[in-house]
C-alpha angles and dihedrals in degrees: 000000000000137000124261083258090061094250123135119241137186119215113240131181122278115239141270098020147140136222135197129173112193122162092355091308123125119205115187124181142195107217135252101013110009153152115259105214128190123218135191128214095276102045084050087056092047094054092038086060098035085058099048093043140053120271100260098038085065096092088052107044093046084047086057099047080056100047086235145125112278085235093062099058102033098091091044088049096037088050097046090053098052089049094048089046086050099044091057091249100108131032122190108246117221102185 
């Protein structure tokens, strides 16, 4: 993924934030004031991978850790990582 500008970019936490993983559950939060948002497995893995790769080898990498086609992977990433970016958890990274 890229800027407008054409420039790469890496996601990176937002900060400051917290993060518990309980039952397969994952909770993350913004502080002070939130939210509070609840992840499944998958959605953890997204993030987990959205936060080790760049930003567009995140489709790819998720596609691989499911054995599937990038194509099939690519609107539920693409989805989770918009949600996470609205909801303060996530910021896009431009160093």
């Amino acid at each position: 993924m890229t800027t407008p500008s054409g420039m790469p970019f890496r996601w990176a936490l937002a900060q400051p934030i917290g993060i518990v993983e309980r039952d397969g559950i994952t909770y993350v939060a913004t502080f002070p004031d939130g939210p509070i948002v609840v992840l499944d497995p998958v959605a953890a893995t997204i993030l987990a991978i959205a936060l080790d790769e760049p930003a567009d080898e995140v489709t790819g990498a998720v596609a691989a850790a499911y054995e599937k086609p990038s194509d099939e992977v690519e609107e539920a990433v693409r989805d989770v990582l918009t949600r996470l970016e609205a909801d303060r958890v996530i910021r896009r990274d431009h160093r």
